[in-house]
N, C-alpha and C positions, 0 to 999 in steps of 0.2 A: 504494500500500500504506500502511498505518499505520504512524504515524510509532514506535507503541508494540510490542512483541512482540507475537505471536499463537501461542500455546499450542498444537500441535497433537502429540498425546502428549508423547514428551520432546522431539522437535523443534520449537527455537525458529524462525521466520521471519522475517529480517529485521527485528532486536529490540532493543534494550537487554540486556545481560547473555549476550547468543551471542559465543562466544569461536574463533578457530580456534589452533591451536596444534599443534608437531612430539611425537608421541608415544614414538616409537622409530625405529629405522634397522634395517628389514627386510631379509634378504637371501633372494634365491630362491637356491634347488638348482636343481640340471642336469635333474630330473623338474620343476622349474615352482613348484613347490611351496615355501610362505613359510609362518611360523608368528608369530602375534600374538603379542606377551609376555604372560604368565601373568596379570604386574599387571594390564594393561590389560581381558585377560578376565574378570578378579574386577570390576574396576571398570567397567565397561560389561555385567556381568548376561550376560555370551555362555557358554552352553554346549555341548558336543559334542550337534552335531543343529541344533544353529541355522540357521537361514537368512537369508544375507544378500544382500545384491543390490550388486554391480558398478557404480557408474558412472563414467561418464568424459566429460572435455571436451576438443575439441580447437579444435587453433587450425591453420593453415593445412596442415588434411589429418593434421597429426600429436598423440596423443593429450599432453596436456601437465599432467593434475588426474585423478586417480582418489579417488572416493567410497568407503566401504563404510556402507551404510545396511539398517537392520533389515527384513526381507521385510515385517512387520506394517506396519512403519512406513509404506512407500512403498506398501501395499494399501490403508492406511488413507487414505492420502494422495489416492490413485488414487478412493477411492471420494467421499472430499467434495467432490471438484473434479468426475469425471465423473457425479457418481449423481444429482443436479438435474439436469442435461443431459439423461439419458437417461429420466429422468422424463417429462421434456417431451416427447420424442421419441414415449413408447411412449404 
């Protein structure tokens, strides 16, 4: 990969200037159910209706990093990486 960022919407990859860091301390209810802080939805552009997509990494069998990444984002993502491939294919 380059050793410089690569721009793909707001997601930087492996960059200069990508940052991880703790946002808040979520708690689930007894129905499952967690609620983002307000700030953080004003400041990440998320509105009621959004769709986000789940991910997760595990390390031996047990899940240990959960993601939450914009549906667009990882479509978008999905399409640069597989739509040459499937170019070729068809």
């Amino acid at each position: 990969m380059a050793a410089r960022a690569k721009k793909q919407g707001c997601c930087e990859v492996a960059g200069e200037g990508s940052q991880c860091r703790v946002e808040s301390l979520l708690s689930v209810d007894e129905r499952g159910q967690m609620v983002l802080p307000k700030d953080f939805r004003e400041r990440a552009g998320i509105k009621a209706g959004d769709k986000l997509v789940l991910v997760s990494w595990s390390r031996d069998g047990e899940i240990c990093c959960m993601s939450l990444i914009r549906a667009e984002e990882l479509a978008g993502l999905v399409k640069d990486k597989l739509g040459p491939l499937m170019a070729e294919i068809v």
